[in-house]
C-alpha positions as CSV (number, residue, x, y, z in Angstrom):
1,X,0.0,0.0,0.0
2,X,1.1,3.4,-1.1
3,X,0.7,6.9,0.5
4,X,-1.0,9.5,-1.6
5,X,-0.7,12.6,1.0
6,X,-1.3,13.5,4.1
7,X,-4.0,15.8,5.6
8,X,-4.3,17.9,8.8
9,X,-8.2,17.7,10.0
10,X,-9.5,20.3,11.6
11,X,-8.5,18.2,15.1
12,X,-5.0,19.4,16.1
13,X,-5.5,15.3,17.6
14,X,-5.7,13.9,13.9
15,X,-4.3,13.3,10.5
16,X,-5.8,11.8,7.1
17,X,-3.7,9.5,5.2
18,X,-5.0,8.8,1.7
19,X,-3.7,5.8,0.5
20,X,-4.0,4.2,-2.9
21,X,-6.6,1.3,-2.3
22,X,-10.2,1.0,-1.1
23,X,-9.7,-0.2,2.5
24,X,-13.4,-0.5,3.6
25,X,-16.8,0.3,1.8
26,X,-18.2,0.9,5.4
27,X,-16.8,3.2,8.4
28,X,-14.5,1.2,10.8
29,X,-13.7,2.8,14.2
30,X,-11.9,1.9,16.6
31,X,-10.7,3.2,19.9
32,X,-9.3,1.1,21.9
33,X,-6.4,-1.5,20.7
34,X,-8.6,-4.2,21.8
35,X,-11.3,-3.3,19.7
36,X,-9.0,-3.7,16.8
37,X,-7.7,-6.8,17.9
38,X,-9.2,-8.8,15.1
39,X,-8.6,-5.7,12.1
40,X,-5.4,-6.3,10.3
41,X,-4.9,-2.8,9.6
42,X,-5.9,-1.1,12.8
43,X,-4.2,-3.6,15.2
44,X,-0.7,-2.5,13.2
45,X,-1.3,1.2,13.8
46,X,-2.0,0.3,17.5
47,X,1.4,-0.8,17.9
48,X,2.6,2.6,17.5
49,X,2.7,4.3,20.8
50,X,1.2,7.7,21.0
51,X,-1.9,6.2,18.9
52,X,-5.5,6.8,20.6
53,X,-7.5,5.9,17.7
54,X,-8.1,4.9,14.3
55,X,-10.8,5.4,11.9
56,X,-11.0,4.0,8.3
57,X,-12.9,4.5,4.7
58,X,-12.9,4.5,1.6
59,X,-9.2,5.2,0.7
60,X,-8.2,6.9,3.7
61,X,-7.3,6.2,7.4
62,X,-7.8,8.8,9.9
63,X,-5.4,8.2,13.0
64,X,-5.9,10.6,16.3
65,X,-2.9,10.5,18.6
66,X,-3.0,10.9,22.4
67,X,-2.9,14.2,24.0
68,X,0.4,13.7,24.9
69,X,1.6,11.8,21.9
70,X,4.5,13.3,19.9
71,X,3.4,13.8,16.1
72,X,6.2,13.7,14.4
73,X,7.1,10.0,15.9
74,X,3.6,9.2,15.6
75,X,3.1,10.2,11.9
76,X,6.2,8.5,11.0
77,X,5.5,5.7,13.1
78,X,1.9,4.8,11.3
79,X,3.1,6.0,7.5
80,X,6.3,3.2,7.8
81,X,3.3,0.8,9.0
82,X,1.0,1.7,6.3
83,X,3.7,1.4,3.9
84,X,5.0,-1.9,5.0
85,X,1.7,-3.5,5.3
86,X,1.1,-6.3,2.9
87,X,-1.7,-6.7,0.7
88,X,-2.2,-9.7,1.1
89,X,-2.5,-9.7,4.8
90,X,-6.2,-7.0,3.9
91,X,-9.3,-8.0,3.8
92,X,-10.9,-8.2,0.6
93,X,-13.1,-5.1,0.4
94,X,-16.1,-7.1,-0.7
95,X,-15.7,-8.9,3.1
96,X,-15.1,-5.6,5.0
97,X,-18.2,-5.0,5.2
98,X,-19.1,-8.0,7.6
99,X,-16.4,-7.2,9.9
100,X,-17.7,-5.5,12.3
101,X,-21.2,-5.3,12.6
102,X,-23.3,-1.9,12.0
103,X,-24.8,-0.2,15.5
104,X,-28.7,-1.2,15.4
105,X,-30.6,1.9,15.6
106,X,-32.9,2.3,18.8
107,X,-36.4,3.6,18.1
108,X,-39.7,3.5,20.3
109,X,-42.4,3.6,17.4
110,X,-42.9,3.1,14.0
111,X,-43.1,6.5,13.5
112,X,-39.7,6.9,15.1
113,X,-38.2,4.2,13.1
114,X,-39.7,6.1,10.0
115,X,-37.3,9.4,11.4
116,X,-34.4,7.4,11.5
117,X,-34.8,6.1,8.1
118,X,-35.1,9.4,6.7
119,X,-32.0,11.0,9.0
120,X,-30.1,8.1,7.6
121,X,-30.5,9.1,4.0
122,X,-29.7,12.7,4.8
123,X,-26.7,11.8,6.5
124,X,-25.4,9.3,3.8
125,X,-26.4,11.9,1.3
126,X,-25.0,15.4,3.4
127,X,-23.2,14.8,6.4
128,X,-20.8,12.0,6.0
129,X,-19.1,12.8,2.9
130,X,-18.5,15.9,4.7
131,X,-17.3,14.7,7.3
132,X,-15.1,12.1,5.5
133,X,-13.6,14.7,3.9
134,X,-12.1,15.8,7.2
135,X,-11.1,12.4,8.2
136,X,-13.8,11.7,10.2
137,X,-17.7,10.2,10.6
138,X,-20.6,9.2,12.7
139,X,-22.7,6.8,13.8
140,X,-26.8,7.3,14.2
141,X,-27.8,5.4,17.9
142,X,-31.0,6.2,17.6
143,X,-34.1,8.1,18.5
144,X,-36.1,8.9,22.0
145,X,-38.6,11.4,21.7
146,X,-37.6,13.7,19.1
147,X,-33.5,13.4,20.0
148,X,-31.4,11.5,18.2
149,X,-28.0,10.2,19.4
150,X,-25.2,10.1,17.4
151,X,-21.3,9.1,17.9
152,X,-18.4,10.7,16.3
153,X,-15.8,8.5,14.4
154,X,-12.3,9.7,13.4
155,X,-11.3,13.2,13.7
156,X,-14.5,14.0,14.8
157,X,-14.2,11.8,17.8
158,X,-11.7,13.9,20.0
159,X,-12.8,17.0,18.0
160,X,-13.6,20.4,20.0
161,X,-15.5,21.7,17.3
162,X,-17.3,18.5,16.5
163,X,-19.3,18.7,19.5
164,X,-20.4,22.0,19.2
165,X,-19.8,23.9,15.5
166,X,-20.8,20.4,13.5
167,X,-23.2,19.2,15.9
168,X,-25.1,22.1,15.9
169,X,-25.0,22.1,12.2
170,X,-26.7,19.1,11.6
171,X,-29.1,20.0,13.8
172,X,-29.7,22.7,11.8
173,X,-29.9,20.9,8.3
174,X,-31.9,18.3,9.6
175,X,-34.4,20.5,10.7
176,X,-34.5,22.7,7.6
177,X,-34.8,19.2,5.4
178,X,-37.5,17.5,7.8
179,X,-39.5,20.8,7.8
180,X,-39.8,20.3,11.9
181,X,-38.0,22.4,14.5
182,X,-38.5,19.6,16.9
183,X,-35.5,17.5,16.3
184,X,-32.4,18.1,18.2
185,X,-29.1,16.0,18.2
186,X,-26.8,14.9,20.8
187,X,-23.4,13.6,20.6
188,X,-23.5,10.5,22.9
């Protein structure tokens, strides 16, 4: 695997490496090294001390470093791993998708279900390529009574401005495209 660039995010926490293959059709996140335990690419970048997450698309991998992680050894640290991994040690992209199994969305009602549907086309549509583009995501929880609960991925994860600037823009959008100004979101 080849490094195409690098990329600040707007996290001082986290940096975007675009790499030269698809790694993963769906968002993989983890955050602990145990979690990645099982993912042949995260569990490589764990080994690299100063290393507090890692986050994964498309063609990129989004790595946020510890508060009190050096970035120079940890940028050099994950690019040498990323470099040296071997392909045939991936997944096949086709199988990434069934490697870690999506969040189940909580709703009450039908109606509330029917919400949910609709947020998740929005945020497919509006939200996450937007936030990919910064190295990050999110995950919809779910719905209780006009809130819905989301999680950060990425750079978004540790991100100051994630939790209020972005958060309080989708709120915003997904109020102006559900015509309601009953919605609010909350970063769980």
């Amino acid at each position: 695997m080849k490094i195409r660039n690098l990329e600040p995010t707007p996290n001082p926490n986290a940096f975007k490496f675009n790499v030269d293959i698809t790694l993963a059709r769906r968002p993989m996140s983890f955050d602990t090294k145990e979690e990645a335990q099982e993912d042949p690419i995260a569990s490589q970048l764990f080994e690299v001390e100063g290393v507090e997450s890692i986050f994964y698309l498309q063609d990129f991998i989004t790595v946020s470093k510890t508060e009190d992680g050096n970035w120079e050894s940890v940028m050099t640290g994950v690019g040498q791993r990323i470099l040296e991994m071997e392909m045939e040690s991936l997944p096949e992209v086709e199988h990434a998708e069934g490697e870690k199994e999506a969040p189940k969305l909580i709703a009450g009602s039908e109606e509330e279900q029917a919400l949910l549907d609709k947020v998740e086309i929005i945020f497919d549509e509006m939200v996450r390529p937007a936030l990919a583009g910064d190295g990050g995501g999110l995950d919809l929880l779910g719905i209780k009574e006009q809130t819905l609960y989301i999680r950060y991925q990425g750079a978004c994860g540790t991100c100051p401005s994630a939790i209020s600037g972005t958060l309080a823009a989708i709120e915003r959008l997904l109020r102006h495209q559900l015509a309601t100004d009953e919605i609010s979101v909350v970063a769980a």
